[in-house]
Biopython code that builds the backbone (N, CA, C, O; Angstrom):
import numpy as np
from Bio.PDB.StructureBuilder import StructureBuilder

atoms = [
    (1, "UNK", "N", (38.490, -14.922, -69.811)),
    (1, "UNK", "CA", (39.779, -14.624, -69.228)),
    (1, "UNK", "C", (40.122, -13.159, -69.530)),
    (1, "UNK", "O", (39.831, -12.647, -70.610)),
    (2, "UNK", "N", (40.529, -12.731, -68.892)),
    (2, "UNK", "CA", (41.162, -11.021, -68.743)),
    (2, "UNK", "C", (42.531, -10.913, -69.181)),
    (2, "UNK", "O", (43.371, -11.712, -68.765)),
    (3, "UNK", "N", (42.871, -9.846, -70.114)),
    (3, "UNK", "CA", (43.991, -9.284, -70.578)),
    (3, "UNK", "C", (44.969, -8.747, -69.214)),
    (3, "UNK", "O", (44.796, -7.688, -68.610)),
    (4, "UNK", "N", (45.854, -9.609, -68.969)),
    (4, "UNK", "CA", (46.990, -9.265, -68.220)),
    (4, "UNK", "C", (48.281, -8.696, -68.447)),
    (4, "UNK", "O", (48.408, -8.454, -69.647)),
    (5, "UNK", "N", (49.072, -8.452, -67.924)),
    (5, "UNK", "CA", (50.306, -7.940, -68.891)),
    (5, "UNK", "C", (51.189, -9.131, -68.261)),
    (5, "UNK", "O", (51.039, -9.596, -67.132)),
    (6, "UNK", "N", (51.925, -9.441, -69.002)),
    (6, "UNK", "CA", (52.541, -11.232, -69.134)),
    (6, "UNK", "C", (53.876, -11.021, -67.951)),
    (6, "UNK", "O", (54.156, -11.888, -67.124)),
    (7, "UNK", "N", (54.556, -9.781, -68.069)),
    (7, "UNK", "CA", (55.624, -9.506, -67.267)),
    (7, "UNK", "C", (55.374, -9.080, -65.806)),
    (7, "UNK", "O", (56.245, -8.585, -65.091)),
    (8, "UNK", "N", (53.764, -9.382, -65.334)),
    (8, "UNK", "CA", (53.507, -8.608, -63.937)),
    (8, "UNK", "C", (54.277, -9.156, -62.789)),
    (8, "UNK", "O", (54.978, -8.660, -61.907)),
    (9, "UNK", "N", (53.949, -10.195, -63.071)),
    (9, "UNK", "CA", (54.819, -11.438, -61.887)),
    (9, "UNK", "C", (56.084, -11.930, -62.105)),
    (9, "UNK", "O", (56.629, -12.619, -61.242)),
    (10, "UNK", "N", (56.847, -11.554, -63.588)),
    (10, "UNK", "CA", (57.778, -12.379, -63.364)),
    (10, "UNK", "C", (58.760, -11.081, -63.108)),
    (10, "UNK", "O", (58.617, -9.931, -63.523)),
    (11, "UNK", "N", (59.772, -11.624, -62.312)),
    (11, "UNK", "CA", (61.092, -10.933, -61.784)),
    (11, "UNK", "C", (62.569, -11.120, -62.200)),
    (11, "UNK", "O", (63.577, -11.125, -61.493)),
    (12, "UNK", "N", (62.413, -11.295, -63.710)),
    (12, "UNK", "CA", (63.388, -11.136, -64.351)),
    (12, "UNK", "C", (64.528, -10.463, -64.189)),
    (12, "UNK", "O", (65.608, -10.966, -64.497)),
    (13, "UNK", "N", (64.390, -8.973, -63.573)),
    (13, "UNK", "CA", (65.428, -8.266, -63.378)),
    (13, "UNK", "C", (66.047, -8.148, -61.816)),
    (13, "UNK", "O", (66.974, -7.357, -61.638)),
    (14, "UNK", "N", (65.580, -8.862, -60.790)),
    (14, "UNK", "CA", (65.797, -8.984, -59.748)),
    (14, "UNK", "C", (67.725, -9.469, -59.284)),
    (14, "UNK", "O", (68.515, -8.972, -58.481)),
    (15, "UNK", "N", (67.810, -10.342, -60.015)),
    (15, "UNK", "CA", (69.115, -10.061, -59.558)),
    (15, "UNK", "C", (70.667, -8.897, -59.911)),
    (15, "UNK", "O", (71.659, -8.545, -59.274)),
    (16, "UNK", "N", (69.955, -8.580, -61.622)),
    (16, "UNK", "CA", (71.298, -7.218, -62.232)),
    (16, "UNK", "C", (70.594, -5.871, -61.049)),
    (16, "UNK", "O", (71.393, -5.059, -60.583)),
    (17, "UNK", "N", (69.047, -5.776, -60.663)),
    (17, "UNK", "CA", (68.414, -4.964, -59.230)),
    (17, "UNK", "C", (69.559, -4.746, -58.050)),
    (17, "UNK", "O", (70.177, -3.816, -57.532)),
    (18, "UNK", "N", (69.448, -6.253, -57.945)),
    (18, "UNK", "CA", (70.029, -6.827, -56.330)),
    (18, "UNK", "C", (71.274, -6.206, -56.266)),
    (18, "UNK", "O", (71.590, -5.478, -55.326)),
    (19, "UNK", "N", (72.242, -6.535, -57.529)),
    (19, "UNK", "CA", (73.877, -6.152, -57.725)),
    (19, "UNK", "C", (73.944, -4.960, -57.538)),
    (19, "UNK", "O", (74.627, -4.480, -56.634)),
    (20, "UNK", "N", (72.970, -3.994, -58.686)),
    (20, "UNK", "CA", (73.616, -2.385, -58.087)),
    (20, "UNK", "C", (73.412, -2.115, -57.029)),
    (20, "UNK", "O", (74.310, -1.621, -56.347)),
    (21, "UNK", "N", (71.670, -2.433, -56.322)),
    (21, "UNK", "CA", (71.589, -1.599, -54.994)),
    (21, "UNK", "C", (72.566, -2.505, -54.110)),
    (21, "UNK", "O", (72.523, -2.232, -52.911)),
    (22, "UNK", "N", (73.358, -3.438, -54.445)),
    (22, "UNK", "CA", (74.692, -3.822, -53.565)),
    (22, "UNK", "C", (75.802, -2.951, -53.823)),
    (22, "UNK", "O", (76.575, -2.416, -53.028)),
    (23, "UNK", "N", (75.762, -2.918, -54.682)),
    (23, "UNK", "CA", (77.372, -2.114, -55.092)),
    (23, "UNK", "C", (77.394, -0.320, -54.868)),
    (23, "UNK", "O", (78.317, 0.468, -54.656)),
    (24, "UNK", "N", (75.908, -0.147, -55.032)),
    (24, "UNK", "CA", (75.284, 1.247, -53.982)),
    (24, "UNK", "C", (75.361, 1.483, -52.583)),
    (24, "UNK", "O", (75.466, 2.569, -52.012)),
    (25, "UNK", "N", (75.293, 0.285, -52.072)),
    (25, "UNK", "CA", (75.617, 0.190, -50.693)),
    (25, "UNK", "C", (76.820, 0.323, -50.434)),
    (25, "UNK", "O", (77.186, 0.983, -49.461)),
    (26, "UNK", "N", (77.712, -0.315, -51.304)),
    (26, "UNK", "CA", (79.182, -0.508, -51.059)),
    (26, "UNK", "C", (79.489, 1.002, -51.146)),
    (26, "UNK", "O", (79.651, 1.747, -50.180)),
    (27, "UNK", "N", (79.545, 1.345, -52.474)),
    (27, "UNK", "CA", (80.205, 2.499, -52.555)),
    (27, "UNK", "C", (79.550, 3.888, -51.601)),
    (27, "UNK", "O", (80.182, 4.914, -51.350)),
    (28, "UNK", "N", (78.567, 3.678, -51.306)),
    (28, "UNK", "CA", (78.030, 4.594, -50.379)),
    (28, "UNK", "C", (78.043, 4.756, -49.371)),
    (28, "UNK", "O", (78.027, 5.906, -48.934)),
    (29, "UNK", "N", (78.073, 3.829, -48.676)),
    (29, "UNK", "CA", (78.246, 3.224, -46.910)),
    (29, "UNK", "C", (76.358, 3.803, -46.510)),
    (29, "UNK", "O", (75.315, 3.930, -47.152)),
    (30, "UNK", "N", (76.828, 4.006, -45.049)),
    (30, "UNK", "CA", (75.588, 4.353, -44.432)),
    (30, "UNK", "C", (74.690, 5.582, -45.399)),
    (30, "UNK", "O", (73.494, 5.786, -45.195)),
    (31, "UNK", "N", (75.384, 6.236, -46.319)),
    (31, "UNK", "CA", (74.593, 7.203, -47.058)),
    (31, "UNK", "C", (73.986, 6.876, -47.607)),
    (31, "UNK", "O", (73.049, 7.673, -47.650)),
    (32, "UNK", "N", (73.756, 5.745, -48.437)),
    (32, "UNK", "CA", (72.852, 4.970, -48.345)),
    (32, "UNK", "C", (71.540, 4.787, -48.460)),
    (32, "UNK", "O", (71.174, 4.759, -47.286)),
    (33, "UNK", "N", (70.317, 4.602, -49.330)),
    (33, "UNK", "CA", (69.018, 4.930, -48.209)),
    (33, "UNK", "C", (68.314, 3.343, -48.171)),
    (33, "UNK", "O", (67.340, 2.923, -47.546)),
    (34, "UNK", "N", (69.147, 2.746, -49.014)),
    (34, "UNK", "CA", (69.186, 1.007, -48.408)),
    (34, "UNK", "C", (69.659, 0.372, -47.177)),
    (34, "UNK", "O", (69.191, -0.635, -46.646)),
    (35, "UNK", "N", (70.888, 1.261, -46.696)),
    (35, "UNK", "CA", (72.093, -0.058, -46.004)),
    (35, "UNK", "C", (71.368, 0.195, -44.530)),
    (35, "UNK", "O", (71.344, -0.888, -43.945)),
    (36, "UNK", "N", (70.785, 1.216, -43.748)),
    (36, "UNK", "CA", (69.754, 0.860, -42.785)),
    (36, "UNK", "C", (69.102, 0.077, -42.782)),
    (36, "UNK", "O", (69.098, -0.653, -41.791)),
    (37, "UNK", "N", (67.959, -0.264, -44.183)),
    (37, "UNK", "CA", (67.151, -1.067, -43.601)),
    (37, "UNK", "C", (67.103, -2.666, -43.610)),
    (37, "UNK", "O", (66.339, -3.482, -43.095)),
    (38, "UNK", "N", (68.276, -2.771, -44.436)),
    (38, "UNK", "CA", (68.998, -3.886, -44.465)),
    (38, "UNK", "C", (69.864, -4.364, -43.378)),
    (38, "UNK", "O", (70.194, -5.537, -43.206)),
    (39, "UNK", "N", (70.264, -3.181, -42.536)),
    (39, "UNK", "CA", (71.281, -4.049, -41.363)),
    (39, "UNK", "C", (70.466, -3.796, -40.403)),
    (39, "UNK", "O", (71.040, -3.914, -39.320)),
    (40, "UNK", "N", (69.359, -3.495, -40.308)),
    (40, "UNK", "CA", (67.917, -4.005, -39.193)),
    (40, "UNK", "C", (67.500, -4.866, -39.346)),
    (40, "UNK", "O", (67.275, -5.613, -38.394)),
    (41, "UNK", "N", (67.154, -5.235, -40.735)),
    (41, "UNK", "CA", (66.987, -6.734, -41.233)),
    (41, "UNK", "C", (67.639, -7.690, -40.768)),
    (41, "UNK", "O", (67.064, -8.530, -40.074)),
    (42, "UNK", "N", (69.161, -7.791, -41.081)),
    (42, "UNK", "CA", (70.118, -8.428, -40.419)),
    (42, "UNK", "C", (70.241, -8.499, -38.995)),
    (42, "UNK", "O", (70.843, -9.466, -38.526)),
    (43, "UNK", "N", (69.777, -7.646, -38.251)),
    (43, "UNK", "CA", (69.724, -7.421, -37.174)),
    (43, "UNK", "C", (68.447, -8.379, -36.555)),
    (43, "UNK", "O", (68.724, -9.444, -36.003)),
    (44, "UNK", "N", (67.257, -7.997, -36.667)),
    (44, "UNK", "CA", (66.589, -8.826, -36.672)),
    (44, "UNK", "C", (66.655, -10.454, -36.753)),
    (44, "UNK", "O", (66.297, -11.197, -35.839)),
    (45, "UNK", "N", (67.391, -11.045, -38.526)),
    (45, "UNK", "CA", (67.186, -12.068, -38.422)),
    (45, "UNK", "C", (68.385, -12.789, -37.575)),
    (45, "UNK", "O", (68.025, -13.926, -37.269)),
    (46, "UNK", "N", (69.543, -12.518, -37.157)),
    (46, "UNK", "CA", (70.300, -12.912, -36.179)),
    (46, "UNK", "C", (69.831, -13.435, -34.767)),
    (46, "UNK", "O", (70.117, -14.434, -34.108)),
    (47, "UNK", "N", (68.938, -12.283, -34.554)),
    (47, "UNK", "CA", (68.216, -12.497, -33.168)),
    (47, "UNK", "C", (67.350, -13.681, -32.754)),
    (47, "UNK", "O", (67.252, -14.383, -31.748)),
    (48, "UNK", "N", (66.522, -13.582, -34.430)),
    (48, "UNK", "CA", (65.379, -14.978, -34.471)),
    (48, "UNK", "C", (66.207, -15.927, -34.519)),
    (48, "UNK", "O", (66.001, -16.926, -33.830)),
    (49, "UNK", "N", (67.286, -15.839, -35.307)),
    (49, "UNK", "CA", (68.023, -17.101, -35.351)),
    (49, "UNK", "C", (68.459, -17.850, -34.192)),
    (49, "UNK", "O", (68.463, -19.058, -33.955)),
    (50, "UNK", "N", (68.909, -16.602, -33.374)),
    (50, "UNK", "CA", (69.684, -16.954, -31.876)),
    (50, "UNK", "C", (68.181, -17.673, -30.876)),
    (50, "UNK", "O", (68.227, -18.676, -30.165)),
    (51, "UNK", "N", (67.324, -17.047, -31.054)),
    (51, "UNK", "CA", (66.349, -17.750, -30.627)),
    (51, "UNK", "C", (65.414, -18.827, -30.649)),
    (51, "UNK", "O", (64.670, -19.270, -29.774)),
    (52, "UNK", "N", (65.699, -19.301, -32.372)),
    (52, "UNK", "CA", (65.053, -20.940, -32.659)),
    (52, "UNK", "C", (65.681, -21.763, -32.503)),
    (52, "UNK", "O", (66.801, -21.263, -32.389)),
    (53, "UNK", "N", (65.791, -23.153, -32.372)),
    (53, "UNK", "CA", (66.727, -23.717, -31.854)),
    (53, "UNK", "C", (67.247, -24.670, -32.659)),
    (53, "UNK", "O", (68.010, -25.565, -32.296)),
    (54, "UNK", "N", (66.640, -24.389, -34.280)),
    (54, "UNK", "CA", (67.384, -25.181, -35.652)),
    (54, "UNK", "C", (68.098, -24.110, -36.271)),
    (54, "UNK", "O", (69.241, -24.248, -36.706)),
    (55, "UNK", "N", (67.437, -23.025, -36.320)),
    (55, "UNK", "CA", (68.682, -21.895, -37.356)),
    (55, "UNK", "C", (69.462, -21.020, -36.662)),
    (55, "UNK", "O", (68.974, -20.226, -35.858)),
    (56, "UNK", "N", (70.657, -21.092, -36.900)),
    (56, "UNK", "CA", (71.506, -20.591, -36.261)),
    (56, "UNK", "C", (71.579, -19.114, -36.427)),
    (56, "UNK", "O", (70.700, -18.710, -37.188)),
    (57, "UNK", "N", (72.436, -18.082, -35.899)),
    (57, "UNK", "CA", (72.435, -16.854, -36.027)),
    (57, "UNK", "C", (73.313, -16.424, -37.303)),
    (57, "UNK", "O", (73.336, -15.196, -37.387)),
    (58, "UNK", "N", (73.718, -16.776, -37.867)),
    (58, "UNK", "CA", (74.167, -16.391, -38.740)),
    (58, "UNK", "C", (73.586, -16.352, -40.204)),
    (58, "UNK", "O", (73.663, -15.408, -40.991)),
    (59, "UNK", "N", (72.853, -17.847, -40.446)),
    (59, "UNK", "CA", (71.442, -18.377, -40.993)),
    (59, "UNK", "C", (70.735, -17.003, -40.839)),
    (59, "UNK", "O", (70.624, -16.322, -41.858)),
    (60, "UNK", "N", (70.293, -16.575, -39.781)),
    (60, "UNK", "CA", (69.228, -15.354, -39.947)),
    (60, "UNK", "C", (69.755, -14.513, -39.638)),
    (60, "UNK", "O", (69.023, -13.963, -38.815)),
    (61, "UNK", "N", (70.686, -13.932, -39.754)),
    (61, "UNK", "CA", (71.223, -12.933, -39.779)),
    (61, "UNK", "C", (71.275, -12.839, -42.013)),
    (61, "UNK", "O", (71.181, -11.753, -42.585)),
    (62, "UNK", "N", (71.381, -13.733, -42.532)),
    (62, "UNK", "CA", (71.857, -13.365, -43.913)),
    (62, "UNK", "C", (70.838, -13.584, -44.508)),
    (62, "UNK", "O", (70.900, -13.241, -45.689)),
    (63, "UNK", "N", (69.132, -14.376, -43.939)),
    (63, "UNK", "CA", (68.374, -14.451, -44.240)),
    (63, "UNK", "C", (67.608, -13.150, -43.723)),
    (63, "UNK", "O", (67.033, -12.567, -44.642)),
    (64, "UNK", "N", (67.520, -12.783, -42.945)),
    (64, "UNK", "CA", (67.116, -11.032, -42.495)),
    (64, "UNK", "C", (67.496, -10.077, -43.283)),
    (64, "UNK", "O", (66.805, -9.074, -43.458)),
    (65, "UNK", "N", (69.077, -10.344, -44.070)),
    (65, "UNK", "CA", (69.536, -9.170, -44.572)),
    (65, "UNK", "C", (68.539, -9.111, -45.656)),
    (65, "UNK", "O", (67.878, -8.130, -45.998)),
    (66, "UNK", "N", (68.523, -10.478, -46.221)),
    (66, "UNK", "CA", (68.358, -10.797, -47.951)),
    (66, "UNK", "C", (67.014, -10.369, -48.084)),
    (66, "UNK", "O", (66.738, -9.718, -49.091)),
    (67, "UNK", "N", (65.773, -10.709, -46.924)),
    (67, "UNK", "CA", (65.025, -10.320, -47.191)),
    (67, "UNK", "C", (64.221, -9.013, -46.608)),
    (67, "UNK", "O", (63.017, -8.929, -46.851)),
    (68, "UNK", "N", (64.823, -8.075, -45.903)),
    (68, "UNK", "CA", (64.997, -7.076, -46.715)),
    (68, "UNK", "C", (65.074, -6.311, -47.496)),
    (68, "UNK", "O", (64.264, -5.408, -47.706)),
    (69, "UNK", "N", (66.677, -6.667, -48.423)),
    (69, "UNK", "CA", (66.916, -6.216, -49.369)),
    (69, "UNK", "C", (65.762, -6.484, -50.532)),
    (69, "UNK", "O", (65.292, -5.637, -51.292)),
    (70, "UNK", "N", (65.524, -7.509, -50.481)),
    (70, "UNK", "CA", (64.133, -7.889, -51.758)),
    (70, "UNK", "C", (62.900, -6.826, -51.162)),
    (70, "UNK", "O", (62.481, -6.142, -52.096)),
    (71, "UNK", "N", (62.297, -6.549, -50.016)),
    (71, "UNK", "CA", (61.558, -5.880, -49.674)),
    (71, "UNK", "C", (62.180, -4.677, -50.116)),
    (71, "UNK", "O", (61.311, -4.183, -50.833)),
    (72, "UNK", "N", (63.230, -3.850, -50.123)),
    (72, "UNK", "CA", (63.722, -2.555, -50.872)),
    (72, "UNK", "C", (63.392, -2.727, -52.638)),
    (72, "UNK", "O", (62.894, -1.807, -53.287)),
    (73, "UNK", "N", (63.731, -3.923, -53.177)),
    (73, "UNK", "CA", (63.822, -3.867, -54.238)),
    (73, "UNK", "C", (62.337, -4.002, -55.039)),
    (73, "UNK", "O", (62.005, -3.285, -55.983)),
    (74, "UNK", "N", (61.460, -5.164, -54.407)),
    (74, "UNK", "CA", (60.316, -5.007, -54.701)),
    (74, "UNK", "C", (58.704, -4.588, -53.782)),
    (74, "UNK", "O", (57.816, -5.440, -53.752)),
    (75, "UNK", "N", (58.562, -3.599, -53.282)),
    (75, "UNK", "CA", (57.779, -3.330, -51.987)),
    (75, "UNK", "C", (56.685, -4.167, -52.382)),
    (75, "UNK", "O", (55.715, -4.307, -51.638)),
]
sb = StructureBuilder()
sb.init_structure("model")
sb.init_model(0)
sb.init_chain("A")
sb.init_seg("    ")
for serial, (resi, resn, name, xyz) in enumerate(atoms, 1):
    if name == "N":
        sb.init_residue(resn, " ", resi, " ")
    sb.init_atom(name, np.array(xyz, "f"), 0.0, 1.0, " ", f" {name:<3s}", serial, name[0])
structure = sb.get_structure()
């Protein structure tokens, strides 16, 4: 077995992450270099939503945002 480092996978800090680059967004607005690619996200998942015919648009619209935002936080 191979020496790993024990913390590679786990994502412990993902949500105190999530809060600032939220509250970065907030206080920043579009300046931002998150809140674009997050309201394309949103943008996006609204659309899929509007287009499957179990999840609604709003469903993917907050599921678009969210993941996203995790794609900003962990590429």
């Amino acid at each position: 077995m191979t020496e790993q480092d024990p913390n590679k996978h786990q994502d412990h800090d993902l949500i105190p992450d999530a809060t600032e680059e939220v509250k970065g967004m907030a206080r920043q607005g579009m300046n931002h270099p998150s809140t674009k690619p997050v309201l394309v996200g949103a943008a996006i998942g609204a659309v899929a939503g509007g287009l499957l015919p179990v999840i609604t648009w709003p469903v993917g619209l907050v599921a678009g945002a969210g993941f996203a935002l995790y794609k900003r936080l962990r590429p």
